[in-house]
Each structure stands twice: as C-alpha cells, then as structure tokens.
PyMOL commands that place a pseudoatom at each C-alpha (Angstrom):
pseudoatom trace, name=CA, resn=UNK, resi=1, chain=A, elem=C, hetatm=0, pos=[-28.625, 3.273, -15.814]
pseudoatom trace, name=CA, resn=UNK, resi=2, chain=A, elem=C, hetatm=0, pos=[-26.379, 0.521, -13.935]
pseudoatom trace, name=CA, resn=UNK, resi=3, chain=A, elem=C, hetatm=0, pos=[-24.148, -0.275, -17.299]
pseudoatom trace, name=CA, resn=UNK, resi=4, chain=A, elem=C, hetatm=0, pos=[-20.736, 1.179, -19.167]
pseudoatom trace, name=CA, resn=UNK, resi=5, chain=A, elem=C, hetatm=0, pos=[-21.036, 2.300, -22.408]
pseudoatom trace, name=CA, resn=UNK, resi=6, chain=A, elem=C, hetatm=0, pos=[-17.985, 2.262, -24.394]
pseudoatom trace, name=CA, resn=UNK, resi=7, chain=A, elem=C, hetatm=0, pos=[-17.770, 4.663, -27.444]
pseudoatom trace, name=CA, resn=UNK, resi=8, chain=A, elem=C, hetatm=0, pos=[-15.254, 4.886, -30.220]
pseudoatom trace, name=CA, resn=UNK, resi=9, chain=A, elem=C, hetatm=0, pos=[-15.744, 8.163, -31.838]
pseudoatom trace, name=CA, resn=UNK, resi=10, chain=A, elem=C, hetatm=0, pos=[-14.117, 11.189, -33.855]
pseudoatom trace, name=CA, resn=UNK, resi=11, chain=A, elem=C, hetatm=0, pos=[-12.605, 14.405, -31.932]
pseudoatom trace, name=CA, resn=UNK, resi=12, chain=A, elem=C, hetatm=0, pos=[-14.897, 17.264, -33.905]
pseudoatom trace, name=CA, resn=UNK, resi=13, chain=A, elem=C, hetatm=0, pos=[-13.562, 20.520, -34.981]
pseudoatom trace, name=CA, resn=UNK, resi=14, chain=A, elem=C, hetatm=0, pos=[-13.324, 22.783, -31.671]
pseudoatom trace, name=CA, resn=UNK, resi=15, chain=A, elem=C, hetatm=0, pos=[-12.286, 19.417, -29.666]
pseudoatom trace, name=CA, resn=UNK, resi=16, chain=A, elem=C, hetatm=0, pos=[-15.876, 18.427, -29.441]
pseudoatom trace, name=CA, resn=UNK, resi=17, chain=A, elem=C, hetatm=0, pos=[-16.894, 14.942, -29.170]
pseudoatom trace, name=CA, resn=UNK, resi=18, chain=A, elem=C, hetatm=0, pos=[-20.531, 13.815, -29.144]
pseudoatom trace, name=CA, resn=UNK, resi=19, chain=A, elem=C, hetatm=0, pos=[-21.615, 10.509, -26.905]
pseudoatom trace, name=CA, resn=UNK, resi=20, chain=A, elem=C, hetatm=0, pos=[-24.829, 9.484, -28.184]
pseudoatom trace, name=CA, resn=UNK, resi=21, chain=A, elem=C, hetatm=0, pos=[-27.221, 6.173, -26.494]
pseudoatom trace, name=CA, resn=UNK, resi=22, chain=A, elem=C, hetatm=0, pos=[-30.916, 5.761, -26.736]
pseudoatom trace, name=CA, resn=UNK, resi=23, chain=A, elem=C, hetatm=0, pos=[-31.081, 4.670, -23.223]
pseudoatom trace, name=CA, resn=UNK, resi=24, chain=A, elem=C, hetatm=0, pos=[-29.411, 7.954, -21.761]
pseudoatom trace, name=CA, resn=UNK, resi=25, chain=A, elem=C, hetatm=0, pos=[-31.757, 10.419, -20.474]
pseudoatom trace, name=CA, resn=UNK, resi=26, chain=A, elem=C, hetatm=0, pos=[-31.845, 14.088, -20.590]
pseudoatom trace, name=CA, resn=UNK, resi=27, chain=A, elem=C, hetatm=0, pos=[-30.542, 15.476, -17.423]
pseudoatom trace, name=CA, resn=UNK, resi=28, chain=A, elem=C, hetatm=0, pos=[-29.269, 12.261, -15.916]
pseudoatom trace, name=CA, resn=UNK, resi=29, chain=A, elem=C, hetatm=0, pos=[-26.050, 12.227, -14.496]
pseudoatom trace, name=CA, resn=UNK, resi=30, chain=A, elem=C, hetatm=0, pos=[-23.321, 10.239, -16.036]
pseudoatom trace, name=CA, resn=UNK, resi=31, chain=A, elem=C, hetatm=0, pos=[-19.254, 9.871, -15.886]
pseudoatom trace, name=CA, resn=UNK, resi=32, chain=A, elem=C, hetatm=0, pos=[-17.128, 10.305, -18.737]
pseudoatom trace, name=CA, resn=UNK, resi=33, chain=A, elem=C, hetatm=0, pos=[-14.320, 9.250, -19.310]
pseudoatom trace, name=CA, resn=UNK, resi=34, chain=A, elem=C, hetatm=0, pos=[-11.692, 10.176, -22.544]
pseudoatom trace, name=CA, resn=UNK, resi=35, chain=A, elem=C, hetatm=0, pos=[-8.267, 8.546, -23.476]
pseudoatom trace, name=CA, resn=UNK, resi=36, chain=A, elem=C, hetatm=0, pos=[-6.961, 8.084, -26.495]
pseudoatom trace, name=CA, resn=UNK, resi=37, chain=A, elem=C, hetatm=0, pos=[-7.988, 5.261, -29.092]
pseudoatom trace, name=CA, resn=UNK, resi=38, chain=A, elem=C, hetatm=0, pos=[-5.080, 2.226, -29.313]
pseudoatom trace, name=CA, resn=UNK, resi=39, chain=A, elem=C, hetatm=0, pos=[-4.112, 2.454, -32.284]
pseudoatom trace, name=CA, resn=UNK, resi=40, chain=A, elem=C, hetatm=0, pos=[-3.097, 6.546, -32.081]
pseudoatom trace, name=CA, resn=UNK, resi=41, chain=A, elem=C, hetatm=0, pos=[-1.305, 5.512, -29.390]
pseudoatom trace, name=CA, resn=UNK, resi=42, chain=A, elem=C, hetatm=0, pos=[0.617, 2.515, -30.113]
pseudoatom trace, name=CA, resn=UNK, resi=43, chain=A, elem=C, hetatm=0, pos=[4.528, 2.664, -28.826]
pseudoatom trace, name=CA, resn=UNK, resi=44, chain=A, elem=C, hetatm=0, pos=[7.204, -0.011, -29.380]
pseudoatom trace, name=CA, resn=UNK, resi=45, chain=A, elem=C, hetatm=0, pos=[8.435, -2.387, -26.772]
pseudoatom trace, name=CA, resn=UNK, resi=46, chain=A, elem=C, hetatm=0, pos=[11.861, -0.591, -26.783]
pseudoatom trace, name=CA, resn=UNK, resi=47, chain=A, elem=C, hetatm=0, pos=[9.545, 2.933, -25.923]
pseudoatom trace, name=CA, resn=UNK, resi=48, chain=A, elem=C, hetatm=0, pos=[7.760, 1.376, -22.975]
pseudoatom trace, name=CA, resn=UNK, resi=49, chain=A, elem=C, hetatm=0, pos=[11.085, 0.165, -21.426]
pseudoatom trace, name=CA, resn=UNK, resi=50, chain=A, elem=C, hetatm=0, pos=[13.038, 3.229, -22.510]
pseudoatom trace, name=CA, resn=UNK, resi=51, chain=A, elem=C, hetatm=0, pos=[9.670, 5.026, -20.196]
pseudoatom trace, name=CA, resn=UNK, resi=52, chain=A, elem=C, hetatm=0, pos=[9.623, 2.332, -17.283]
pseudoatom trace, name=CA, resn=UNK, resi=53, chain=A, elem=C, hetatm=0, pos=[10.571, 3.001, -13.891]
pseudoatom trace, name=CA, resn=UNK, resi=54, chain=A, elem=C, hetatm=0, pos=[13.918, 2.007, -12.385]
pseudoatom trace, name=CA, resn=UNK, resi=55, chain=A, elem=C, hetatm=0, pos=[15.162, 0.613, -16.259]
pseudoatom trace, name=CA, resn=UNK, resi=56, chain=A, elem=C, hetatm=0, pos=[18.688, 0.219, -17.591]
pseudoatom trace, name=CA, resn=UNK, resi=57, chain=A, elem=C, hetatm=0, pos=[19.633, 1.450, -21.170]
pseudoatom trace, name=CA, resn=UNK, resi=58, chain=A, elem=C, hetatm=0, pos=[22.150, -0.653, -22.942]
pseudoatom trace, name=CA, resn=UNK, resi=59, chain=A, elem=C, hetatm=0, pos=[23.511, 0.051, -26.407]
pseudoatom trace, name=CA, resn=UNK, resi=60, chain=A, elem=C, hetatm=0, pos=[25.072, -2.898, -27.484]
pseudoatom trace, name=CA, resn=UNK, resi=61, chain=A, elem=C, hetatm=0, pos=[25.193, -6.460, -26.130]
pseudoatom trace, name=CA, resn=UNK, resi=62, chain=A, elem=C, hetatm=0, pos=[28.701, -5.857, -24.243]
pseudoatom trace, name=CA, resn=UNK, resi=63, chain=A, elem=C, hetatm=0, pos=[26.872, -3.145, -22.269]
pseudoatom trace, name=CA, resn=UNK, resi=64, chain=A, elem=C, hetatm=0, pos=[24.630, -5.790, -21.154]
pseudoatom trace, name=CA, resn=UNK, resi=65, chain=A, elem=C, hetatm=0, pos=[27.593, -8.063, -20.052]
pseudoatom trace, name=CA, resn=UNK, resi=66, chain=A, elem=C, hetatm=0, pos=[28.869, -5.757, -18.316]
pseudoatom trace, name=CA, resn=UNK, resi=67, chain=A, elem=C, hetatm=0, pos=[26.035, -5.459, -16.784]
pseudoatom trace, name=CA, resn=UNK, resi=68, chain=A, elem=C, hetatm=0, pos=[25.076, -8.912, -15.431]
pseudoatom trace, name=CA, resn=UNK, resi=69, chain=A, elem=C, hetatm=0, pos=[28.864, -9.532, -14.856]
pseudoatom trace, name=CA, resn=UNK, resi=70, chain=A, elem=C, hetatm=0, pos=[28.952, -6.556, -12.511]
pseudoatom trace, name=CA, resn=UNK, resi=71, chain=A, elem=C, hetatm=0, pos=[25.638, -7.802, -10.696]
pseudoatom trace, name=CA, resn=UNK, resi=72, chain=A, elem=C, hetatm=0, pos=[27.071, -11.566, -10.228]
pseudoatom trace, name=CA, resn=UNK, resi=73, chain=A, elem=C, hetatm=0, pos=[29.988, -9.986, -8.935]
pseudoatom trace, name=CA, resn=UNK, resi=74, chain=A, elem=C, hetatm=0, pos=[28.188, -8.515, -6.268]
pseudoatom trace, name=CA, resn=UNK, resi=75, chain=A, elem=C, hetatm=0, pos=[26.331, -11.380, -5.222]
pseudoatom trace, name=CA, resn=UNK, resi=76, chain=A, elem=C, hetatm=0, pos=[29.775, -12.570, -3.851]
pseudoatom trace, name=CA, resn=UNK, resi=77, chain=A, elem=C, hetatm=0, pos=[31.072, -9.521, -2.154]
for i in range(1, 77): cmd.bond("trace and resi %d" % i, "trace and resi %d" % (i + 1))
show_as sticks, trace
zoom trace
C-alpha cells in the first residue's frame, strides 16, 4: 500500500479507536498516527501568541507604546 489514509473517527470507551479500509491487509504493516480533530482543539489568536516563543504580553495599548517607544529609542543609542 503506497497511499495515506486519513480517518476521522470517535475515541471508544477504554480509549479505543478502530481504523477500518478495504484495501488494508491482515498482518501488513502500517503507521499510525493520532492527534486531535480541529475543531476540539481550536484556540484563539490571543492563546497562540500568549503560547509563542520569545512573545511580549501587553495589557493595554500604553503598554504597547511603551513598548515600541523604548525599541526606537534604542535604535539611536
């Protein structure tokens, strides 16, 4: 079998799942793969900078301001 399969399925009781294809044969080989479906998943654009590497937090506009002020500054030291 030279192809992906992609499955969207339901976690069964016990944490099962169950992959099932025609075109898969008993006792071949295969690699599976299991993340979570999008839409369980889904995290707002403030989450996924809040989580990003290197990031600044700013609670209000001023804060920001600041912010850039203090980097222009620094260009001209």
């Amino acid at each position: 079998m030279n192809r992906t399969l992609h499955v969207t399925t339901t976690v069964l009781p016990g944490g099962r799942i169950v992959v099932e294809d025609p075109e898969l044969s008993e006792g071949d080989e295969v690699h599976v793969v299991v993340q979570p479906a999008a839409s369980s998943t889904r995290r707002s654009a403030t989450q996924i900078l809040a989580d990003a590497a290197g990031r600044q937090s700013f609670q209000t506009a001023e804060e920001v301001d600041d912010y850039i002020r203090e980097e222009r500054d620094s260009w001209h030291s």
